[in-house]
N, CA, C and O of each residue as an XYZ file, in Angstrom:
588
protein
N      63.334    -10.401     62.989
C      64.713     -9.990     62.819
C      64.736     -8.786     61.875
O      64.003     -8.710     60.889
N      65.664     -7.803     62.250
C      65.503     -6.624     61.170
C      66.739     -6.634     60.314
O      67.855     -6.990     60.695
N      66.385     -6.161     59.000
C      67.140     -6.797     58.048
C      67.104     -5.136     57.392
O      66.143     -4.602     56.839
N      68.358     -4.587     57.633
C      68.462     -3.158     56.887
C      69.150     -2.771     55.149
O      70.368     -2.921     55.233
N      68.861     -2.458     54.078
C      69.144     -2.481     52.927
C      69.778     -1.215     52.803
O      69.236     -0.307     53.434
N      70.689     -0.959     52.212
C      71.080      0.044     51.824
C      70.416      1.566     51.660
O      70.849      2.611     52.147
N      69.177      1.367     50.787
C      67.925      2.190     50.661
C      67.203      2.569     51.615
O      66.608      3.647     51.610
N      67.161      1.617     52.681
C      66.440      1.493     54.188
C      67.743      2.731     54.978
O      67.687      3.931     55.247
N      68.349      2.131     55.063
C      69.702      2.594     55.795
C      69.599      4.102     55.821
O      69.344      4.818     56.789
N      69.928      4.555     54.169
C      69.963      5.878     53.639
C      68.145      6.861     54.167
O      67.846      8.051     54.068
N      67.642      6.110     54.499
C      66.121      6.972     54.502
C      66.189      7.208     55.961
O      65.812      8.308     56.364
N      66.720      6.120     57.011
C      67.272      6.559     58.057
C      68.133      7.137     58.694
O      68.166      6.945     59.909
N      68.794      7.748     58.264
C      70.309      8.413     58.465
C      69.416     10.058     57.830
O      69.721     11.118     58.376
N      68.576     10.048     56.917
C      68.072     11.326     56.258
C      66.976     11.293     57.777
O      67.482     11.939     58.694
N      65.983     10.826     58.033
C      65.207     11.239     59.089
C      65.999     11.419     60.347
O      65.639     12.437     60.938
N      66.837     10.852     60.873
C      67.779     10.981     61.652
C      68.445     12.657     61.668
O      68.246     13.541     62.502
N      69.218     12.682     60.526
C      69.416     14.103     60.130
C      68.402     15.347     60.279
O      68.708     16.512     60.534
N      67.273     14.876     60.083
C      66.023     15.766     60.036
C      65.678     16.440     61.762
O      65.687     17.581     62.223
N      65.422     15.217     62.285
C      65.111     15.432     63.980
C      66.601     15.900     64.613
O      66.485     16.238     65.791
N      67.938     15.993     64.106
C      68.524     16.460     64.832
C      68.679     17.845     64.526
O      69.029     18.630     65.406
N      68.424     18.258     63.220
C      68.142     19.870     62.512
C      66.970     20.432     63.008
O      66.747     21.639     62.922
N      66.248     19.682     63.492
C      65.063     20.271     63.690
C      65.042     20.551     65.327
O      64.379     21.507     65.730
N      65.684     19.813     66.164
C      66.434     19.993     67.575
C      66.912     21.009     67.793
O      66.257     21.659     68.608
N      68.321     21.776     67.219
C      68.588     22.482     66.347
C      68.256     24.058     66.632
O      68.507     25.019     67.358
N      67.589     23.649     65.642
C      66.517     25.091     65.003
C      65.230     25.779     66.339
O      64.781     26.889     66.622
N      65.011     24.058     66.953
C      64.431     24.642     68.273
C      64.895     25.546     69.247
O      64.242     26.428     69.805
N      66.173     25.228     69.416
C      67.102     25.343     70.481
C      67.174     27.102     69.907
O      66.644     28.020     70.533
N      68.029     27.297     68.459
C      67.716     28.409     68.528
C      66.781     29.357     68.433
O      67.077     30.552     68.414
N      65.509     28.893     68.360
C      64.517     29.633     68.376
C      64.265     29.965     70.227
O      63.844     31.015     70.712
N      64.632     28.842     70.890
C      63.961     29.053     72.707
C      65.325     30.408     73.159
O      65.100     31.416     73.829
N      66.385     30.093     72.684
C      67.473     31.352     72.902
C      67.344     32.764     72.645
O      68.120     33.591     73.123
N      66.057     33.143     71.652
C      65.584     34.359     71.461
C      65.027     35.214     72.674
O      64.398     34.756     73.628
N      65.368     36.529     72.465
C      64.711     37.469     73.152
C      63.126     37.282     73.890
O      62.129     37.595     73.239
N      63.004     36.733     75.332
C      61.812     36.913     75.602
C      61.623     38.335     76.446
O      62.218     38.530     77.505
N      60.737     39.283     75.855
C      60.943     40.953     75.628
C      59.848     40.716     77.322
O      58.985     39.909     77.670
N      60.570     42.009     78.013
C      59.464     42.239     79.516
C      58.749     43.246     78.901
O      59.201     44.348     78.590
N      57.302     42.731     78.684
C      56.182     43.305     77.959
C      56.025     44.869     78.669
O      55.566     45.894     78.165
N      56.374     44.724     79.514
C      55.714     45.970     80.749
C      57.003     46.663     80.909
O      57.123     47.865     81.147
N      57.984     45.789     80.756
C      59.346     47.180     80.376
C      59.664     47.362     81.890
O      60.106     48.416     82.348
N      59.326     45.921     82.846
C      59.749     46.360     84.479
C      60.708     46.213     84.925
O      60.990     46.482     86.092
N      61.503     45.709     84.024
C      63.188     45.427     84.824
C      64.108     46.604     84.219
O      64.789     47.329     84.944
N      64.056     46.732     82.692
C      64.922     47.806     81.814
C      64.321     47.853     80.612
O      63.456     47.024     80.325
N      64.759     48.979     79.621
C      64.118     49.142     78.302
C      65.451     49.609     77.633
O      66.394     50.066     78.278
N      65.440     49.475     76.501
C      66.308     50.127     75.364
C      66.138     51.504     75.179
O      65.082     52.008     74.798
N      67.121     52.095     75.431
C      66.888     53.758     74.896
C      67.831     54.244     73.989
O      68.980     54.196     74.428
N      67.689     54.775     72.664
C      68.492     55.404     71.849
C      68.853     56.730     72.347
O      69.887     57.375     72.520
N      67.236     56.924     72.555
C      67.593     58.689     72.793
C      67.968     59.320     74.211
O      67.747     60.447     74.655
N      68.654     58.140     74.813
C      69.286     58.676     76.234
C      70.730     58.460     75.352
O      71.145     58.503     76.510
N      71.798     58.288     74.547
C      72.612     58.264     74.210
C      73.272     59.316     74.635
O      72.597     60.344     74.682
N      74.768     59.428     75.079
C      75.395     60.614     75.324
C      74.724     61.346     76.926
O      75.209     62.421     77.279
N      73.833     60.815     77.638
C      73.879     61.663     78.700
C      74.637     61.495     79.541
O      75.276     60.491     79.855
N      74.582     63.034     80.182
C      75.985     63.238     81.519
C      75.818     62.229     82.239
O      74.939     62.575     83.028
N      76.123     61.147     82.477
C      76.833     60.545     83.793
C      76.538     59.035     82.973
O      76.864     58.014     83.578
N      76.024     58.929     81.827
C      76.319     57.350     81.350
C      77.409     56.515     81.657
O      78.559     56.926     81.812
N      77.078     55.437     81.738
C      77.914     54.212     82.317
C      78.104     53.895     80.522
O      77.155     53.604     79.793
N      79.609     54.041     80.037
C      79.915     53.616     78.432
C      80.784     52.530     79.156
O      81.478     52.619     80.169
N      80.501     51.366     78.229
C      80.957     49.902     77.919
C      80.833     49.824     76.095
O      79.983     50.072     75.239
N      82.152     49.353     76.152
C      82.966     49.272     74.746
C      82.680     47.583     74.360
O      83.025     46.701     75.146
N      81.995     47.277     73.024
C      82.407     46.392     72.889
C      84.155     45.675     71.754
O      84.878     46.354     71.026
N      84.226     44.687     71.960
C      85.414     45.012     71.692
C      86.468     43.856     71.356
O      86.467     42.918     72.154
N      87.260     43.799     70.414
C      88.238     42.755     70.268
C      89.180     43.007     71.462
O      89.280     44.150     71.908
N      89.799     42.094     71.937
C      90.810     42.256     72.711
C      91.959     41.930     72.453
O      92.342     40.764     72.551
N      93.131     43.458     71.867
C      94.049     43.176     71.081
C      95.235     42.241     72.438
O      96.245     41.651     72.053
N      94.940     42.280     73.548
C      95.929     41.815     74.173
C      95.482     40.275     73.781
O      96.534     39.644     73.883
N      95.190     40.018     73.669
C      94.730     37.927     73.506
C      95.435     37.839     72.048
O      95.715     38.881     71.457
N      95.660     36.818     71.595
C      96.259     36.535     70.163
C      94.727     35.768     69.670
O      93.797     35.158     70.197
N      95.140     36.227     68.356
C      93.812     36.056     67.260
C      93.001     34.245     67.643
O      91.823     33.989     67.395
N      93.957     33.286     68.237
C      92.983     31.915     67.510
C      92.721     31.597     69.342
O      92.766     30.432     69.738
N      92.441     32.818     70.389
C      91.486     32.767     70.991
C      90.075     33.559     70.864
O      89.823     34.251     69.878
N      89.273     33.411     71.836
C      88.537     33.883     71.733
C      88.392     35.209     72.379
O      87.908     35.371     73.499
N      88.861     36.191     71.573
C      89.406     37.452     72.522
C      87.859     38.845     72.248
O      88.030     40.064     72.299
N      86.619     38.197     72.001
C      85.541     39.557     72.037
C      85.434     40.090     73.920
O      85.273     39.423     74.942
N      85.515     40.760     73.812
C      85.160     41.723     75.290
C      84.626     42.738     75.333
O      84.734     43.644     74.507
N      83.691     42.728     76.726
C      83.151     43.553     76.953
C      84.068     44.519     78.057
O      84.250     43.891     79.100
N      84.535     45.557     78.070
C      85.057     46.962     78.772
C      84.624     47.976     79.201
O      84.715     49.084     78.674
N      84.004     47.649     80.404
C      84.445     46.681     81.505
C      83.112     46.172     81.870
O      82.048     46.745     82.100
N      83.545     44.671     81.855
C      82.597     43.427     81.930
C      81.619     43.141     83.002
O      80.540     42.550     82.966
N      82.273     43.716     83.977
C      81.392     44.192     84.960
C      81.447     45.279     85.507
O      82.435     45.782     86.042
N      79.368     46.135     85.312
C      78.947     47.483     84.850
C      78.661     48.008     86.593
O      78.495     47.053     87.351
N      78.617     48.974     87.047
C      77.779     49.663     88.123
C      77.178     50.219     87.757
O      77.769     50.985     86.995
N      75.762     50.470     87.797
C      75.174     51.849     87.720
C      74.168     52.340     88.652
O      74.400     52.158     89.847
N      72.719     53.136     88.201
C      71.817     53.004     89.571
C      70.654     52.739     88.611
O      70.857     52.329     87.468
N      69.474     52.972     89.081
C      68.313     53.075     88.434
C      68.276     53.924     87.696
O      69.017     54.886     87.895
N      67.559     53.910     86.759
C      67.635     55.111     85.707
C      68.869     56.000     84.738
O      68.686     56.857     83.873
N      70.064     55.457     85.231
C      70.913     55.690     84.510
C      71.394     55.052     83.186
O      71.118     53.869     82.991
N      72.209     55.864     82.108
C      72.095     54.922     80.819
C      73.358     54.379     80.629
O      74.450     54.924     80.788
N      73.005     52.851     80.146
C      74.193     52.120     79.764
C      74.995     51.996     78.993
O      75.343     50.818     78.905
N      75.529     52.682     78.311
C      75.879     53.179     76.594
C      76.458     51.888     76.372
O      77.224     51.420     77.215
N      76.165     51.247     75.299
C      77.136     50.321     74.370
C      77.460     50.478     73.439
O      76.798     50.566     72.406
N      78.752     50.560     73.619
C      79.348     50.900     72.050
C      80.305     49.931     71.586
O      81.235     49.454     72.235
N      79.894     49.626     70.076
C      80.862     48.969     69.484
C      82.088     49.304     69.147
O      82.085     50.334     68.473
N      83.408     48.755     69.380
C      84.254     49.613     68.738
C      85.148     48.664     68.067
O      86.371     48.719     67.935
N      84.561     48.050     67.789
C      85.276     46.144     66.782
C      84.683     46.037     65.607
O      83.548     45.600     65.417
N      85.699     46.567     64.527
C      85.547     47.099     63.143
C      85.061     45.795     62.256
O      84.420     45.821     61.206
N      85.613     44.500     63.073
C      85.361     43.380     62.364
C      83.871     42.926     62.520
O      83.194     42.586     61.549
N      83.346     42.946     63.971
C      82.083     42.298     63.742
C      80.945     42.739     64.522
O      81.206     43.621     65.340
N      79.713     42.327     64.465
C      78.557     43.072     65.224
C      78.627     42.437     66.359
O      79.167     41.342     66.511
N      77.875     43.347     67.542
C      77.890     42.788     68.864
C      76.565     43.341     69.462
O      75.964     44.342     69.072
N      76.203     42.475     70.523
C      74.655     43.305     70.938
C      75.069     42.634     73.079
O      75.803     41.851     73.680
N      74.091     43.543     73.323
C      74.448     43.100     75.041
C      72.986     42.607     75.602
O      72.106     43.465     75.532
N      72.659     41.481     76.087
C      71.456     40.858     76.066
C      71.557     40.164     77.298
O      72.410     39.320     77.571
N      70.636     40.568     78.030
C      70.348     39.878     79.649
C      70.168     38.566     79.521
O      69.388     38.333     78.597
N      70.625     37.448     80.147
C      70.516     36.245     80.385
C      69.261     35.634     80.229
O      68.964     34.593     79.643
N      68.457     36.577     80.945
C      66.783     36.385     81.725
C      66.050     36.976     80.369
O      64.832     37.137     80.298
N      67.190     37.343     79.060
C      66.014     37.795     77.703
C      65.392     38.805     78.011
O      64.888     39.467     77.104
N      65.262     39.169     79.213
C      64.416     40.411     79.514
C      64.305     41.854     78.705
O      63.299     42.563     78.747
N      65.447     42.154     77.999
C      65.999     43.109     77.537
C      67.632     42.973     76.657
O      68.509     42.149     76.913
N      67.660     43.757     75.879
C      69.226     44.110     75.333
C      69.480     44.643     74.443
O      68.404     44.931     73.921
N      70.597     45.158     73.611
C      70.300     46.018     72.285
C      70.514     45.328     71.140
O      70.940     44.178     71.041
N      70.166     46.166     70.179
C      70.208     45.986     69.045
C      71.226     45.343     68.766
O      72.083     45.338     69.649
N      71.568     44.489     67.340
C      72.858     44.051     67.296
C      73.686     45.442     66.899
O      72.942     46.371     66.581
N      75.067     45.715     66.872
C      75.141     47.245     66.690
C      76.811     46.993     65.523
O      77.912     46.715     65.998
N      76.632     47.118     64.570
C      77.632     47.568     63.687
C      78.602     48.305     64.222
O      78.217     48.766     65.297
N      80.079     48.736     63.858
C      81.327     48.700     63.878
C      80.748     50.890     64.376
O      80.189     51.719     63.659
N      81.190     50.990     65.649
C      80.542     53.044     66.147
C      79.588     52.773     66.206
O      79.027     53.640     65.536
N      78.767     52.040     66.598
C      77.019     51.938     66.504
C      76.814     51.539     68.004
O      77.149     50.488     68.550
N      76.021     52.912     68.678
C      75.725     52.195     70.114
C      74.270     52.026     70.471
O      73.540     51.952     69.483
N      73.742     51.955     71.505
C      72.460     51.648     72.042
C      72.315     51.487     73.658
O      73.070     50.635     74.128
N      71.471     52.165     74.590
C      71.419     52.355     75.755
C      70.338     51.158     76.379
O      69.424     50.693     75.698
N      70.600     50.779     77.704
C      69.751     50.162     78.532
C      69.524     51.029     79.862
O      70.401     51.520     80.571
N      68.563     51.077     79.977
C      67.974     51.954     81.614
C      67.152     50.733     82.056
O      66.394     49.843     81.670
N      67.735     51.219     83.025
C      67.178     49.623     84.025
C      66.296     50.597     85.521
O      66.762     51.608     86.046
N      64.998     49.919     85.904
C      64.198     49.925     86.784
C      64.229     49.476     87.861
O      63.798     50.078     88.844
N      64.682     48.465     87.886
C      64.865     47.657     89.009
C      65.975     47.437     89.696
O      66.681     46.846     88.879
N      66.773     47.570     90.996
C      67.889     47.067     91.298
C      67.896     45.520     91.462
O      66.976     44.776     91.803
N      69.415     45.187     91.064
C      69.612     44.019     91.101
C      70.949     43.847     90.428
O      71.659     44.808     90.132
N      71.350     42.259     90.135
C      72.552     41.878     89.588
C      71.862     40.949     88.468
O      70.934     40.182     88.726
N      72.444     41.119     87.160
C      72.076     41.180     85.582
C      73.428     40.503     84.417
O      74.236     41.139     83.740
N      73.244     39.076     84.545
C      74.157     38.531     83.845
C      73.525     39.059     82.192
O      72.395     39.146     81.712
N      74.572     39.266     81.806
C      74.614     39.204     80.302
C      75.684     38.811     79.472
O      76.769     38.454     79.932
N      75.376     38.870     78.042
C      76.149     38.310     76.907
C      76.159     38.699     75.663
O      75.239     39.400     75.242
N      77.072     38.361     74.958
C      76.395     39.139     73.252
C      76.184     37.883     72.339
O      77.014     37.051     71.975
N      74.694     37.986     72.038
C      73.874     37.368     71.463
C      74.769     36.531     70.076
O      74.226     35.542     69.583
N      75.764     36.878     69.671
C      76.748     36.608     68.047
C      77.694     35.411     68.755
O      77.761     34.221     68.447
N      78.515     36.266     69.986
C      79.501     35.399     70.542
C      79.045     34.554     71.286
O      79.582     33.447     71.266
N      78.004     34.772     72.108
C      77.539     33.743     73.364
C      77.983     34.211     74.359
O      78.121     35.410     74.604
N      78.324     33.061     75.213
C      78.697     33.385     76.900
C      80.107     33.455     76.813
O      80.666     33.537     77.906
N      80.886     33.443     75.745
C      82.454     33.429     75.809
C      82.535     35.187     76.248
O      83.339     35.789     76.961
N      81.336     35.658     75.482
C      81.686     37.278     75.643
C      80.546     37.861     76.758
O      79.531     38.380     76.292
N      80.689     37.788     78.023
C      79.631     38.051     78.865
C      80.185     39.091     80.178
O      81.381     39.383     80.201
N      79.449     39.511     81.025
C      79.626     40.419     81.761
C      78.373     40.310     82.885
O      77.425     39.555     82.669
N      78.446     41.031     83.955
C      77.486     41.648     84.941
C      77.061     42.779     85.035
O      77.986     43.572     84.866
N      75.953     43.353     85.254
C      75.825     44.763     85.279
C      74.387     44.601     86.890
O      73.280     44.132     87.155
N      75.589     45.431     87.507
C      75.202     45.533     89.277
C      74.225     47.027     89.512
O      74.499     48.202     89.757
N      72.987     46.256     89.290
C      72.415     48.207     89.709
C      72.030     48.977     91.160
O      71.629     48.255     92.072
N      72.092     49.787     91.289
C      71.868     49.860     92.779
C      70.586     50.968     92.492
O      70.130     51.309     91.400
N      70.092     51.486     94.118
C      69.296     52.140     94.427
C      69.261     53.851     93.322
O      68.410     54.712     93.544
């Protein structure tokens, strides 16, 4: 028969606590960036910033929503572009950082401070769920590449 003491109780409720922090901490560690070593789907580019025919996506509060939703957006959430063209992201949400990060981890930018942008050129055609890494999937988008 098991017979639990107060002292007993308390040492279980602390290991208990432990394996679910430590669950946790896994979870956010497997959610990290797994980087495409070979750079075959897309890569980050700073120094394509500003070229003629960039695809710019704003990140962004969305003053039309009232504050105690969840109003971060991406503009416009779903991207076209082709191969080789650059994706500009720009922050333009004074309050908080935002970064744009492929589903598949494959790629995404930097987290980017309040005017702070960062480009993706993509290799491969295809369709490319993403999200920003701070907000999650509340703040997510598609980006459709073609030939």
């Amino acid at each position: 028969m098991w017979r639990t003491t107060t002292k007993g109780a308390r040492r279980l409720s602390r290991t208990a606590l432990v394996g679910i922090v430590t669950l946790v901490i896994g979870a956010c560690v497997a959610a990290t960036r797994q980087p495409d070593p070979a750079g075959t789907v897309c890569t980050e580019s700073k120094d394509r910033l500003g070229d003629s025919g960039a695809v710019v996506v704003n990140m962004e509060n969305n003053p039309a929503l009232p504050d105690f939703i969840t109003s971060r957006v991406f503009a416009p959430s779903e991207v076209a572009a082709n191969v080789g063209q650059v994706i500009e992201f720009t922050n333009v949400d004074p309050d908080e950082e935002h970064t744009a990060e492929l589903n598949s981890g494959a790629c995404g930018t930097d987290y980017l401070d309040f005017d702070a942008s960062d480009g993706l050129v993509f290799k491969v055609p295809g369709s490319y769920p993403f999200y920003c890494l701070v907000h999650g999937t509340t703040m997510s988008g598609t980006i459709t590449i073609g030939p």
